[in-house]
DOGU-486156 format. One record per residue: x, y, z of N, C-alpha, C in turn; residue number from 0. Coordinates in steps of 0.1 Angstrom, whole numbers, plus 2048, in hexadecimal, padded with zeros to 3 digits. Each point is the difference from the previous one (the first is absolute). Layout:
<atoms>
X,Y,Z,X,Y,Z,X,Y,Z,NUM;
...
</atoms>
This chain:
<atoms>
7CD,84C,6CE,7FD,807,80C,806,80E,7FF,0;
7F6,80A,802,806,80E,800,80F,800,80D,1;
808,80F,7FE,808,7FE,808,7FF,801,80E,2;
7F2,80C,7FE,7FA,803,80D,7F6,7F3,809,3;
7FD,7F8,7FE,7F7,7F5,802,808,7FB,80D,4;
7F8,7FF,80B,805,7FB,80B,7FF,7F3,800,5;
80C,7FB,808,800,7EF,802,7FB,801,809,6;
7F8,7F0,7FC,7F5,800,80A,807,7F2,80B,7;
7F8,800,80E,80B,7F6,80B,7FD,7F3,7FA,8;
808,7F7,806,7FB,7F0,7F9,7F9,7FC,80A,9;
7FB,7F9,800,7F3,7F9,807,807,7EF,807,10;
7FB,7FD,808,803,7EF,802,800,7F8,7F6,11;
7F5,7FD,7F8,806,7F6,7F5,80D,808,7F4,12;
801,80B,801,80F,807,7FA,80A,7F9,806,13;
802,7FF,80F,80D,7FE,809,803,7F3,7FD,14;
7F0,7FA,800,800,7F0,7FF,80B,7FD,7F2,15;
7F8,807,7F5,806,7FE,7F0,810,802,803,16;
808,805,808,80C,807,7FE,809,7F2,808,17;
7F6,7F6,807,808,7F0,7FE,810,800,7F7,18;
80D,7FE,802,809,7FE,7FA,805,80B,7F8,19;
7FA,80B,800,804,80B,7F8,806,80F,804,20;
806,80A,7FD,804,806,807,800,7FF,811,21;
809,803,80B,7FD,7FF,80C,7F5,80D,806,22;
7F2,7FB,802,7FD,809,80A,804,80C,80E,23;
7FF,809,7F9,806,80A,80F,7F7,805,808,24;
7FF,7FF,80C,7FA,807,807,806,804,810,25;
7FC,80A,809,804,804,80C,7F2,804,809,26;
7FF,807,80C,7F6,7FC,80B,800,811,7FF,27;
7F7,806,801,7FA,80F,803,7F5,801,808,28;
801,80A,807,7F7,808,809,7F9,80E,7FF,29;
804,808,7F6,7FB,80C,801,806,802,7F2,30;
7F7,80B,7FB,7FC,806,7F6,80E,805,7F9,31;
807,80A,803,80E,800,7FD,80E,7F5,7FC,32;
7FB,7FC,809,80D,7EE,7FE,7FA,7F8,7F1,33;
7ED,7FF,801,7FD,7F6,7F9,804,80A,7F3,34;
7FE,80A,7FF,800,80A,7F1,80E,803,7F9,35;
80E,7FB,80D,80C,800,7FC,802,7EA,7F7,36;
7FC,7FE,803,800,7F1,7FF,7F8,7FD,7F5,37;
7EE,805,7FF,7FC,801,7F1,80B,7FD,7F3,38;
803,806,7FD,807,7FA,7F3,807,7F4,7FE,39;
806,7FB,80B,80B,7F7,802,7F9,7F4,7FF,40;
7F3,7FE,80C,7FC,7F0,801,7F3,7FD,7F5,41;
806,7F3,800,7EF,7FB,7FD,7F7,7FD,80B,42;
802,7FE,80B,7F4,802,80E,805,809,808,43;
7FB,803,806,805,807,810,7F4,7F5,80B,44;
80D,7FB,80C,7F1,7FD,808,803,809,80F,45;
7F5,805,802,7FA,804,810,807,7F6,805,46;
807,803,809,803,7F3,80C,7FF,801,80C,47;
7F9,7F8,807,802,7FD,80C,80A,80B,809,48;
80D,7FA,7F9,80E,802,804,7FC,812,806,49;
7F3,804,7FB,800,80E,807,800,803,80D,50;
7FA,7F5,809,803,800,80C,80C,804,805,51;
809,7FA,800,80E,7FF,800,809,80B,7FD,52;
7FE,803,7F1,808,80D,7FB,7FF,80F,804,53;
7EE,7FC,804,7FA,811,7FB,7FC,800,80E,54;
7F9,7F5,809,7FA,804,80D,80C,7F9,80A,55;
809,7FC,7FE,804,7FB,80D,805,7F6,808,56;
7F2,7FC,7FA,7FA,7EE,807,80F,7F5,800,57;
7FE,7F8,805,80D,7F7,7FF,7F8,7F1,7F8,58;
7F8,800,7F9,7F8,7F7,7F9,7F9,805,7FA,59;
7FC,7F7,7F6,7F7,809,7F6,7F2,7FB,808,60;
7FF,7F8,80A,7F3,7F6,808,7F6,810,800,61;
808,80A,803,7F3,80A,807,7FD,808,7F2,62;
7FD,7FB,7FA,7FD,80D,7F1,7EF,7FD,7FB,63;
7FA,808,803,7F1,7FE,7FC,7FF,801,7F2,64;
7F2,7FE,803,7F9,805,7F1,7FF,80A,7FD,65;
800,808,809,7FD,810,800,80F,807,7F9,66;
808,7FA,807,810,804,7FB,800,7F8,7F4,67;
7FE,7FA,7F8,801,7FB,7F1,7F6,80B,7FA,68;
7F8,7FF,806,7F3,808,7F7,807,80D,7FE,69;
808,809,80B,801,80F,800,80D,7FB,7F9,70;
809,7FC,7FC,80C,7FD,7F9,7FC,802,7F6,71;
7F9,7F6,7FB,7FE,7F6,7F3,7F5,80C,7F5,72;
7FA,80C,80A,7FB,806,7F5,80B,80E,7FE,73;
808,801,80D,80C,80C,7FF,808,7FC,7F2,74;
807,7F0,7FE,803,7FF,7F4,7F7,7FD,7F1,75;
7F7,7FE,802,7FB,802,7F4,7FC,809,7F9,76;
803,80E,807,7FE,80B,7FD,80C,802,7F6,77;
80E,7F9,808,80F,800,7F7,7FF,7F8,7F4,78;
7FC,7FB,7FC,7FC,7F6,7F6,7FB,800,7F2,79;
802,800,7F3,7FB,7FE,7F5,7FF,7F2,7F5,80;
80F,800,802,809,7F5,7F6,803,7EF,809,81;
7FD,804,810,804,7F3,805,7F4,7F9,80A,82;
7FF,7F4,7FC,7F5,7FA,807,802,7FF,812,83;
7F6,805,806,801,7FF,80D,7F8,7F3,806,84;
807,7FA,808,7FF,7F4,808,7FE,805,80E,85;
7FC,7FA,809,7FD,806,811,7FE,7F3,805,86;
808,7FF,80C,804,7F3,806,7F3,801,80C,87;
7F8,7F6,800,7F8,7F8,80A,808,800,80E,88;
7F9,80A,80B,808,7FC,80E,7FE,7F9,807,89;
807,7FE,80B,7FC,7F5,808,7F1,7FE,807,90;
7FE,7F4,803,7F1,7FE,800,7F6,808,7FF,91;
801,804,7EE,7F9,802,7F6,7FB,7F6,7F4,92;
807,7F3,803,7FB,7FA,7F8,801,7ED,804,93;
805,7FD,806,80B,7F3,806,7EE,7F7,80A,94;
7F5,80A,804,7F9,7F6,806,7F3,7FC,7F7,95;
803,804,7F0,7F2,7F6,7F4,803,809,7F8,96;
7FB,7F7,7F4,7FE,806,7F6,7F7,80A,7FC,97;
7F5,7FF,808,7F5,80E,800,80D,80F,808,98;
802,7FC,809,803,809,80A,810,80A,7F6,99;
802,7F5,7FB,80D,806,7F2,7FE,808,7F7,100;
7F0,7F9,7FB,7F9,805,7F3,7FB,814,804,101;
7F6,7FE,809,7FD,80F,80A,80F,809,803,102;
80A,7FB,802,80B,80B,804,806,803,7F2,103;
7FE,7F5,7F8,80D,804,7F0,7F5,809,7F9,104;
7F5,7FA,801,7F6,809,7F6,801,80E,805,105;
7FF,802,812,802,80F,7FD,80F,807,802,106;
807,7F9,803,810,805,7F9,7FE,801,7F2,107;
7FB,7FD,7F4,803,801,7F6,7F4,80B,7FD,108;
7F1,802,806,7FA,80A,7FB,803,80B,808,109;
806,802,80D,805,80B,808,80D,804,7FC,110;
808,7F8,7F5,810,80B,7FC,7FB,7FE,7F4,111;
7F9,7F7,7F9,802,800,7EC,80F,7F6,7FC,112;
807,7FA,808,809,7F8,805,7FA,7F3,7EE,113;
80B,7FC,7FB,7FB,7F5,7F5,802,7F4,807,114;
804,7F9,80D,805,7F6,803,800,7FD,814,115;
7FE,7FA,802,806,7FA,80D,80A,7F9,803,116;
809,7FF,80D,80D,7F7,7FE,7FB,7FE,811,117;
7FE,7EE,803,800,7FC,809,809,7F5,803,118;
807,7FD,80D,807,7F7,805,7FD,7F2,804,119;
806,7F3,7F8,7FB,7F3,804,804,7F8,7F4,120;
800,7F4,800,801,7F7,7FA,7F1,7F8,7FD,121;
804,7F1,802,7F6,7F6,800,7F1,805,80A,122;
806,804,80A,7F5,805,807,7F7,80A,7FE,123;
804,809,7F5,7FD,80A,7FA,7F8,7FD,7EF,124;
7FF,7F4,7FE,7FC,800,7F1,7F0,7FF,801,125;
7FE,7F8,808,7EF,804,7FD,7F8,80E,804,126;
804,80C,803,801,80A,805,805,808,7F5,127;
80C,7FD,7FA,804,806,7F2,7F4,7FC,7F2,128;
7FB,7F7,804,7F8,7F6,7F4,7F0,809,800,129;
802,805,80C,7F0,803,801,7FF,80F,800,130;
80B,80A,801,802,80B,7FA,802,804,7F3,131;
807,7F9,7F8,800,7FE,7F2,7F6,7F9,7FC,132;
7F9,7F8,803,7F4,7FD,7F5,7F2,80D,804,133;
806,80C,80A,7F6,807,804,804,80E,7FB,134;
80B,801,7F8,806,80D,7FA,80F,807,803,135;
803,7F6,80F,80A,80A,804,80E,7FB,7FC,136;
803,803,7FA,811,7FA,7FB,80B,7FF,80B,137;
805,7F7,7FF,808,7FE,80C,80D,7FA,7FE,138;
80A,80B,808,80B,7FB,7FF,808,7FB,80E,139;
803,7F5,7FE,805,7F8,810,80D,801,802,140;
7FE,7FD,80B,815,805,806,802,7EF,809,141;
805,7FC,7FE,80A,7F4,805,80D,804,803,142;
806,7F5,808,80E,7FB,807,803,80A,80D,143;
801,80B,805,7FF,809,80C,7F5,806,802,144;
7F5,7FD,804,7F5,808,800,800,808,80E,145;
802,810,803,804,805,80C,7F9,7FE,805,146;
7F3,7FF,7FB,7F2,804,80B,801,7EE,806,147;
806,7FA,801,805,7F0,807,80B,801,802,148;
808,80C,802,809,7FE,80B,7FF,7FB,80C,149;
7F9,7FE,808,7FD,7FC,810,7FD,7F1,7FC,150;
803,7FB,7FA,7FB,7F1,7FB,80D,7FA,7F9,151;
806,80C,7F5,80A,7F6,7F7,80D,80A,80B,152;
7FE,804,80F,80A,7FE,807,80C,80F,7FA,153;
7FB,809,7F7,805,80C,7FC,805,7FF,7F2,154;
807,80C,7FF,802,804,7ED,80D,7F7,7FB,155;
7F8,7EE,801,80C,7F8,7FB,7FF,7FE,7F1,156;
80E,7FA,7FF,800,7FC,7F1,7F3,7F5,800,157;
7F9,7FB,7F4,7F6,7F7,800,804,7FB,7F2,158;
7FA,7F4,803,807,7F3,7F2,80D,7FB,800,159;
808,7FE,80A,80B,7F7,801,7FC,7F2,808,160;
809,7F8,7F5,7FE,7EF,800,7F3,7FA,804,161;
7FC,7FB,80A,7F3,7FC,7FB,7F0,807,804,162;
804,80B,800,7F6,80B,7FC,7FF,804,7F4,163;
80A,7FC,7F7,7FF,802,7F2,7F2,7FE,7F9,164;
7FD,7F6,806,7EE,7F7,7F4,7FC,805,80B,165;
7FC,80C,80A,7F5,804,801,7FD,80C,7FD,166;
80B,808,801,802,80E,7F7,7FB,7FF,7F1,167;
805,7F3,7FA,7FA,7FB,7F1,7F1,7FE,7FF,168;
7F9,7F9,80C,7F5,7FC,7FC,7F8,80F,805,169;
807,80B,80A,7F4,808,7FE,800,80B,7F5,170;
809,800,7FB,805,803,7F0,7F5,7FA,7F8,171;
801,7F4,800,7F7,7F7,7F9,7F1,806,7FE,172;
7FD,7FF,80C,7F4,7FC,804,7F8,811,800,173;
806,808,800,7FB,811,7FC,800,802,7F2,174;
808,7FC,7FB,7FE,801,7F3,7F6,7F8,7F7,175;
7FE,7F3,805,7F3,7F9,7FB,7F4,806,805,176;
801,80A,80E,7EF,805,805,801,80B,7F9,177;
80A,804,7F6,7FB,80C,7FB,808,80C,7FD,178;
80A,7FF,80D,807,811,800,809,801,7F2,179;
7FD,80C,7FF,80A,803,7F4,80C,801,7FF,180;
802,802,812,812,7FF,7FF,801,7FB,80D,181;
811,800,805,7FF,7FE,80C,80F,804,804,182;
802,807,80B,809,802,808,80C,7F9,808,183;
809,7FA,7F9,80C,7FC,80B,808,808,807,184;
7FB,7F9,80E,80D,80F,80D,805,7F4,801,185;
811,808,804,803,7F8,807,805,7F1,7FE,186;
802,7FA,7F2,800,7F5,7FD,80D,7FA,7F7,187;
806,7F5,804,810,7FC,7FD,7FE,807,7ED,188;
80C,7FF,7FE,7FC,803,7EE,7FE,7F9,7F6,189;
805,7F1,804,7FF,7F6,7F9,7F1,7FC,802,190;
7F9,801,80A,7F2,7FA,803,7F7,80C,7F9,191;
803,80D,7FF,7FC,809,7F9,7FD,7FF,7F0,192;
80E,7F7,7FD,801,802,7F0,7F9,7F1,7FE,193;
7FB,7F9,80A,7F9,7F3,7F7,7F2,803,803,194;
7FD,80A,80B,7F3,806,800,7F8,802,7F1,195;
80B,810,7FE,800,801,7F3,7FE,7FB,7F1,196;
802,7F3,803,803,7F7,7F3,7F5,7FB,804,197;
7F9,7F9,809,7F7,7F6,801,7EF,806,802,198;
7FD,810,805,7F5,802,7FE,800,809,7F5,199;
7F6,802,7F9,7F7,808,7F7,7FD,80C,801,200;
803,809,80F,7FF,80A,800,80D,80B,802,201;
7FF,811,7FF,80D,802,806,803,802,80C,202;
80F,7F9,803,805,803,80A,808,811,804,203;
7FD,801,80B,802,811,803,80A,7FD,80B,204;
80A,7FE,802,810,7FE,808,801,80E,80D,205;
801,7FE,80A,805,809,80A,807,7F7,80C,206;
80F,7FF,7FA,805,7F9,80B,803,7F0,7F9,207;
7FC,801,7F1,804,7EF,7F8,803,7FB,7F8,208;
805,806,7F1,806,803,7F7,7FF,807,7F5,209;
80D,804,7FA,7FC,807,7F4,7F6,7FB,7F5,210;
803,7F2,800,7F5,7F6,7F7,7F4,802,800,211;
7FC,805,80A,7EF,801,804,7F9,80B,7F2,212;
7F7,7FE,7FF,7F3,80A,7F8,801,80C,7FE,213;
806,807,810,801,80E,801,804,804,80E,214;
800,806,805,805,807,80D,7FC,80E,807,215;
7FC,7FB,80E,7FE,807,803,80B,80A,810,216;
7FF,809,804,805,806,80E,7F8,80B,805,217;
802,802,80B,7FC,80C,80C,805,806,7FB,218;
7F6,810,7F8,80B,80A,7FD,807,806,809,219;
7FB,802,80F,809,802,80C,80D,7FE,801,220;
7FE,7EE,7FC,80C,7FA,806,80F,806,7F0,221;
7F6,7FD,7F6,80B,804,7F7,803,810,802,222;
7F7,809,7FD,80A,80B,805,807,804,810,223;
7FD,7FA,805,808,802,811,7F9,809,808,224;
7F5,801,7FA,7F8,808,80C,7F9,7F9,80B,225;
800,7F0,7FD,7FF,7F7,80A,80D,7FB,809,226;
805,801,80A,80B,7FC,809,7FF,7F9,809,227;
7F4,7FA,803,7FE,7F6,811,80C,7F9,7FC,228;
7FF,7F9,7F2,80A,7F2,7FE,7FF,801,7F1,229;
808,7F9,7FD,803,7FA,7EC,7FE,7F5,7FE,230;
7F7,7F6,7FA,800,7F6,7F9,80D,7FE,7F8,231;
805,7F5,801,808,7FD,7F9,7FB,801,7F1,232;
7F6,7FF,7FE,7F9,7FE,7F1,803,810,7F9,233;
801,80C,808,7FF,80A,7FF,80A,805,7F7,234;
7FD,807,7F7,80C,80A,7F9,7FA,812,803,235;
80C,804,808,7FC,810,800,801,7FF,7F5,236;
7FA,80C,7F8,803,806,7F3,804,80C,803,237;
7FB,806,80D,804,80F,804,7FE,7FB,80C,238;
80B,80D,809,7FD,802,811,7FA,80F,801,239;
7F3,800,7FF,7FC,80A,801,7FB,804,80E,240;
7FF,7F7,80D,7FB,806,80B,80E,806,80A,241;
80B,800,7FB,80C,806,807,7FD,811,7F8,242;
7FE,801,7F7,7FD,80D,7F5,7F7,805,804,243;
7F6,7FB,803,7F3,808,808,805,801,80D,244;
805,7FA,80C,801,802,80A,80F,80E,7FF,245;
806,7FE,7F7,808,80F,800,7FC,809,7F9,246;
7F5,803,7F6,7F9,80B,7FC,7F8,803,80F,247;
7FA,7FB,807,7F6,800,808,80A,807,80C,248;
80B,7FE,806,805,800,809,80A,814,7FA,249;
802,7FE,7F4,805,810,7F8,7F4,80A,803,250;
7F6,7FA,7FF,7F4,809,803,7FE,803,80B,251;
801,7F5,809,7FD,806,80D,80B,80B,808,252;
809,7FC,7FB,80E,80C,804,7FD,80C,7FA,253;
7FC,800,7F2,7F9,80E,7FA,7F8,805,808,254;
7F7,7FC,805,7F6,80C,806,803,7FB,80D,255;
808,7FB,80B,802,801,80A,80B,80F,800,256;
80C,802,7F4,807,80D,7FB,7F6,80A,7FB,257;
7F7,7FE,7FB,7F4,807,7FC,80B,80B,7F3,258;
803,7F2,7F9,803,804,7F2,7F9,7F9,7FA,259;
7F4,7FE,7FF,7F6,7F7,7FB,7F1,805,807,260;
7F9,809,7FA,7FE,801,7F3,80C,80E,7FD,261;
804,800,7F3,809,80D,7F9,7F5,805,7F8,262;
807,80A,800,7F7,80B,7F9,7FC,7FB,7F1,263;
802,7F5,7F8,7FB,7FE,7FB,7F3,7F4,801,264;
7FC,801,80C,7F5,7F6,7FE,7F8,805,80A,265;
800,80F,801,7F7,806,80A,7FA,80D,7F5,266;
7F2,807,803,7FC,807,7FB,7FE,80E,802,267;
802,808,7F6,802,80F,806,7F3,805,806,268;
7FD,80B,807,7F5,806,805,7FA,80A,7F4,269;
804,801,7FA,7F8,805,7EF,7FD,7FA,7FB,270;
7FA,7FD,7F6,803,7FA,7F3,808,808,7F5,271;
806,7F4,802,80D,80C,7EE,7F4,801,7F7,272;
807,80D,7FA,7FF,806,7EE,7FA,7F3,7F8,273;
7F9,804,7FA,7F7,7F7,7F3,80D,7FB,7F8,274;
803,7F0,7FF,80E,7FA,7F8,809,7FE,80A,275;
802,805,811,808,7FD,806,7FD,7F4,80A,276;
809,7FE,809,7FE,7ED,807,7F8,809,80F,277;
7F9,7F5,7FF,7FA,7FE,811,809,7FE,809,278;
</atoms>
């Protein structure tokens, strides 16, 4: 391979192959900038949901359309060369049939160019996963906290302690037999994590379950600190970056309230200088 030869993204059955082998990285993006800092680092990026929340507001990800995945999901693909993009299925977008799943993922994936879907569910979710994959669309499932069933699983609890354990496993199980190439643990004890891991066939992607898992994922938000409602304990800042914007932003506004901002260097003369001199 020449030097110049671009790496090309890996595809689903790629993520699938990487089973037991290096840890998968990935993080959640929204817009063109974030995903193009992140390019080199992951092997996926996924659109998430979680945009609700970070980017608009919302106090759930319940209110995030299609329209808001669609205008995301092609903002980052624009950031994108080397890492496969994923775009998470919103809420009742796909949960009332398999047709009605099939029509929303097919056009998430021909409206961003997206390589993948990632929808929430277990057992109740595989014939739905079974019928998107034998129809083209690769699919990656998320088990043990599914947010968009918060109002049901009673809020953002831990999921898979004692005898929740074998149901967290069987919907583990049971996605991975309809198909998905991977699947998502939130939220889930570590030990129930690491026998996840050992007992299906596909990779596990960890947020909130153990290091043992396939690969891992986070809110780039939450890791750099530009998200503050609250911290997952799962969470590692890597940076606090929203205290650093809120004091550049707040220097500024004291600048041109002093109206030492703009300085004469970033204003323009009423001539134009001499041919070889600055604007």
């Amino acid at each position: 391979m020449s030097a110049t030869a671009r790496k090309k993204a890996p595809n689903a059955e790629d993520i699938r192959a990487r089973k037991g082998g290096d840890p998968l990285v990935s993080l959640t993006a929204y817009t063109t900038p974030m995903a193009r800092l992140m390019d080199p680092h992951c092997d996926f990026v996924l659109v998430g949901d979680s945009v609700g929340m970070v980017l608009h507001g919302l106090s759930s990800t319940l209110g995030v359309t299609m329209e808001m995945m669609i205008l995301h999901g092609q903002a980052v693909a624009r950031g994108l060369e080397t890492a496969m993009m994923v775009i998470d299925m919103p809420f009742a977008s796909y949960e009332e049939g398999p047709a009605q799943a099939f029509r929303n993922a097919a056009r998430l994936m021909a409206e961003t160019g997206a390589g993948a879907v990632k929808l929430e569910g277990g057992v109740e979710m595989a014939e739905t996963i079974r019928f998107l994959v034998k129809r083209g669309i690769p699919v990656m499932a998320h088990v043990g906290l599914t947010p968009q069933s918060i109002n049901t699983l009673g809020g953002y609890k831990v999921q898979g302690r004692d005898e929740q354990a074998e149901t967290v496993l069987a919907d583990a199980r049971s996605v991975a037999e309809a198909g998905a190439f991977s699947v998502v643990l939130e939220k889930v004890p570590q030990g129930l994590a690491d026998r996840i891991t050992a007992e299906v066939p596909i990779p596990t992607i960890g947020i909130g379950a153990s290091a043992g898992c396939d690969g891992q994922i986070l809110v780039v938000d939450d890791m750099l600190g530009f998200f503050t409602a609250f911290k997952p304990k799962f969470v590692k800042r890597y940076a606090d970056l929203g205290p650093l914007a809120e004091a550049a932003i707040a220097e500024y506004a004291a600048e041109v309230r002093a109206r030492t901002f703009p300085a004469a260097e970033h204003v323009f003369a009423d001539q134009a200088p001499a041919k070889g001199g600055k604007a």
